[in-house]
N, C-alpha and C positions, 0 to 999 in steps of 0.2 A: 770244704769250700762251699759256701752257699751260692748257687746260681740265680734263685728268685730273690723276689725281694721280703722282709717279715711279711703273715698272713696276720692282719689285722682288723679283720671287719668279718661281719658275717657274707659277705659276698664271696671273698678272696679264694677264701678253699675251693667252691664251685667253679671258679673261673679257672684256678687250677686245672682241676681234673678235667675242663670243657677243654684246655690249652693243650694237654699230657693227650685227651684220643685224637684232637685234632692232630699233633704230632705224631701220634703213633700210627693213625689211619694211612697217613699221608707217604710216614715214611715204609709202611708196609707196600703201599702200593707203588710207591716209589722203586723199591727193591725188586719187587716180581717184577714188574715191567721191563727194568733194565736185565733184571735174570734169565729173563725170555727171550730177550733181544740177544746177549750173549750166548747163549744156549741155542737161539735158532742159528745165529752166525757158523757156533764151530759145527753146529750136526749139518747143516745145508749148506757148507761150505763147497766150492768148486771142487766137482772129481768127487764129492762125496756118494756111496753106494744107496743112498738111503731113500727109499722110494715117494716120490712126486705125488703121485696120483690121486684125486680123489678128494681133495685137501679140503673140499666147502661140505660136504655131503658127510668124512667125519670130524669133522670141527666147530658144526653149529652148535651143538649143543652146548660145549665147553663156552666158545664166545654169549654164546645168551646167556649163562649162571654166571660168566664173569661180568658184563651189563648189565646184569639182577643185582645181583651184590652188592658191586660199588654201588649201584644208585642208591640203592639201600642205606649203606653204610653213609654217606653223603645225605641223604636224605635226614637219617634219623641227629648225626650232628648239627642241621639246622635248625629243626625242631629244639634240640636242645638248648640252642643259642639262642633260638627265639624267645624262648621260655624264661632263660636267664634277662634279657635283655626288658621284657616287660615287667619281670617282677623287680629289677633294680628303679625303673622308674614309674613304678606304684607303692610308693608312700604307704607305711601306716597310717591309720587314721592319728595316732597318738605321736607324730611324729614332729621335732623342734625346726621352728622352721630358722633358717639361715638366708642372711642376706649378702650375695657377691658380686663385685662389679669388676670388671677386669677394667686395667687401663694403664697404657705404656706408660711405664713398665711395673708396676706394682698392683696388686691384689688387694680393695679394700672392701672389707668383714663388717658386716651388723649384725646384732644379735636381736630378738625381738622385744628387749627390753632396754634396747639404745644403746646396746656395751657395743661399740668400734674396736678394730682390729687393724694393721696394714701388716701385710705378706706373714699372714698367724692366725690359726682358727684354735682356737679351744672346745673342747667338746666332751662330755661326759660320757663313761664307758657302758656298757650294754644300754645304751638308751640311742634309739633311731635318729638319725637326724636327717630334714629334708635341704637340699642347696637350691635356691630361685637363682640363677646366674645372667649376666648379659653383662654385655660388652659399651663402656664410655665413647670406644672410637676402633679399634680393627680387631677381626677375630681372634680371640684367644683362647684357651684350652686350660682347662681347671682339671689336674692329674694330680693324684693319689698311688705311688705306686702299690704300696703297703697295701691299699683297702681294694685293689686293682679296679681302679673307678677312673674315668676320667669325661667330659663334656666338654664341648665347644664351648663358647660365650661367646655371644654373636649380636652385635649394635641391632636394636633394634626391636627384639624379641626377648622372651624367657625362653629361659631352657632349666629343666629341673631332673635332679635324681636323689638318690635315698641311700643312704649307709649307715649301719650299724656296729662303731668301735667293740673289738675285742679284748684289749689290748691293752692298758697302758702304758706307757712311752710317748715319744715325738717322732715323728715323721716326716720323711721331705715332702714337700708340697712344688707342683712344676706349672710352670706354663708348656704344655706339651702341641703349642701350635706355633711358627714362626711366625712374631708382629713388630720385627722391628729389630731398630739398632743393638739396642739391649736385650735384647730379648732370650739367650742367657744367662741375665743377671734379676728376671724375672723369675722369682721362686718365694721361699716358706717353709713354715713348719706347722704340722697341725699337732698338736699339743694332749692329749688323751688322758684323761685325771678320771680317780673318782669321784662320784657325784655330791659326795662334803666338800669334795677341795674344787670340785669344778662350781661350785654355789659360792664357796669361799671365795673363789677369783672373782666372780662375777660381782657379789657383793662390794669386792674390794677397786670395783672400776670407777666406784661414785656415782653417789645416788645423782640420777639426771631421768628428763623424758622417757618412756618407754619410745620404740618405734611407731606402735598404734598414737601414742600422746602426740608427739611432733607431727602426725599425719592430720591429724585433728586441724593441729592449728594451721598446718597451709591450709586445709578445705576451706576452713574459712577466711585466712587471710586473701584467697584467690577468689571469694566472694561464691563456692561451690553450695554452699547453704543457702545459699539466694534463691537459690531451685532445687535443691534435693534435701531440705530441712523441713522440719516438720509444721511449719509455719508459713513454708510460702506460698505461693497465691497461683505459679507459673504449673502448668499441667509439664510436671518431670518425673521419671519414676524415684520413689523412696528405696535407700542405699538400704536400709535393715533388712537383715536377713535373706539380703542378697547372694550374698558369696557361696558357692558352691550347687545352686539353684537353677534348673533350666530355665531359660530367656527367649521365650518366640521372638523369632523375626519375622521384619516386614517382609510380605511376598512369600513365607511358611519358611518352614525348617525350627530348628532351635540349636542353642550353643549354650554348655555350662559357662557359669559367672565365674571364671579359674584365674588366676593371676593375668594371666595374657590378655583375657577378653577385658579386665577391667583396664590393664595400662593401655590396650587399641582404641578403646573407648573415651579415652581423655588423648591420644593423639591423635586416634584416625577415627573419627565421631562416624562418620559417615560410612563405615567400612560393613557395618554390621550394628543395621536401625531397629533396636525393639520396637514391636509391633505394639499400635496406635497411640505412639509417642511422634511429635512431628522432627523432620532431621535436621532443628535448627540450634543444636550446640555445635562453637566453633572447636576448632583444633588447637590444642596447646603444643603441636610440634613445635620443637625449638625455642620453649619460653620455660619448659619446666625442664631441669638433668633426673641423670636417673637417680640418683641419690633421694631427691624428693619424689620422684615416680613410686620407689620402693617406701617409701614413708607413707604416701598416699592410698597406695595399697596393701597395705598394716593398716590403717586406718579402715578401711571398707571391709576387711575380710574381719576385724573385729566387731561388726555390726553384724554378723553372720547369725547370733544368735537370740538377736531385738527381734521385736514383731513392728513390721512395717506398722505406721498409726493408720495414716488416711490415704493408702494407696493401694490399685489392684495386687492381687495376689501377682503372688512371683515375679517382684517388682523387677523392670527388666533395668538392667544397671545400665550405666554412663555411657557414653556415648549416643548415645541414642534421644534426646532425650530435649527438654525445651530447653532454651537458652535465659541465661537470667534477663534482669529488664535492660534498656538500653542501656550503654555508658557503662553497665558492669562489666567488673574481670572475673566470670562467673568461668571457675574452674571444675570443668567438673571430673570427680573422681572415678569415677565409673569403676 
């Protein structure tokens, strides 16, 4: 009888063995405790001969190594979860990125070459792949039990992690957050091929836009070139070579160009002003969904490796940034 679920990622097995000391820690201490308890009961039961005296004077030392210990023991399980916990959400650098949006009640998939999915990810075996997640309308929870991976998705924000299939086969795919009516019948399968047949599939989705392609063209459909192209006249920062880049802010500090700061930047402009840019881009809250937010930023993070033309180094992305001329729908991408 298999109790877990298949180990299908390179996460899975670690999480394992972090789940077997966390259980074994637990139930050990579990055991002596109650052992102690039972065993002080029947020896210092009433009427019982066994002498009282003295009890703090020979017992500290015992109680201190068992206060050393657990903490210890407890201690060093954190560390190791900590450890687990940052290396699942840092990314290789070589790593595919995946586009997901949760939304009652179904799971819809971008690939970074425009391939769509609903409640079905595809993905090649021993190659890393990165999730950007957020949420259309209430929090959802993107679980893997196979790859023992799971994330919020949450209106409003990215949230990302990183997995690398072991494995091929199919696996369920869950909403592991309660959102709703359905929300049971919110699930998937992630699909794990090798990397001819996962090229084959994707080949075979029809040739269309890539995701950076379609980002393109909102920028400028939303008039975002108007001020951040290479041609315009408005003091905005230049998008190239942005992505991934530290960004001074107004009043000091700095924040990487990472998926989040560019989507804050086209809704909350105001949030976080690259420094000596004035704070007069408006906010796209509630004119752009996330569907093109995630296009938009495919589009900027593929200028990650242009060289800005006519603008200061480390040009500080979107939000921040001048606004097009009057009467424009200057969107900007930040």
């Amino acid at each position: 009888m298999q109790i877990l679920p298949a180990t299908a990622s390179s996460h899975a097995a670690d999480m394992d063995w972090l789940f077997a000391a966390l259980v074994g820690t637990s139930g050990f201490i579990l055991l002596l405790v109650f052992g102690l308890m039972i065993t002080f009961c029947v020896r210092y039961r009433a009427n019982s001969k066994v002498e009282r005296g003295n009890r703090l004077g020979r017992t500290w030392r015992l109680e201190a190594a068992w206060t050393a210990a657990t903490f210890a023991a407890f201690l060093a399980l954190y560390f190791w979860g900590a450890d687990l916990y940052i290396r699942i959400h840092r990314p290789p650098p070589d790593a595919t990125d995946v586009y997901v949006v949760g939304k009652q009640w179904m799971w819809k998939i971008e690939h970074a070459g425009g391939q769509r999915e609903i409640d079905s990810l595809h993905v090649p075996v021993g190659r890393p792949v990165r999730l950007v997640l957020t949420s259309q309308d209430v929090i959802h929870d993107f679980a893997i039990p196979a790859f023992r991976i799971r994330q919020d998705a949450v209106p409003g924000r990215y949230e990302t992690l990183w997995f690398t299939p072991t494995e091929v086969g199919e696996y369920p795919l869950y909403c592991a957050e309660f959102c709703g009516t359905y929300h049971a019948r919110m699930g998937g399968s992630v699909v794990v091929m090798e990397p001819s047949d996962f090229q084959r599939w994707l080949d075979g989705q029809g040739a269309g836009p890539s995701l950076a392609q379609e980002g393109e063209a909102l920028f400028r459909q939303y008039g975002c070139s108007g001020c951040h192209g290479a041609a315009s006249t408005v003091h905005a920062p230049r998008l190239e070579g942005l992505f991934g880049r530290p960004v001074p802010l107004e009043g000091g500090g700095t924040v990487i160009a990472d998926d989040r700061y560019i989507r804050d930047s086209i809704l909350l402009p105001r949030s976080e002003i690259a420094a000596g840019y004035p704070p007069v881009m408006p906010s796209f809250a509630g004119q752009i969904g996330e569907d093109e937010l995630l296009k938009l930023v495919a589009y900027i993070k593929s200028l990650a490796d242009r060289t800005a033309g006519n603008t200061e180094a480390g040009p500080p992305a979107g939000g921040k940034q001048a606004g097009p001329p009057a009467g424009s729908a200057e969107k900007d991408a930040r």
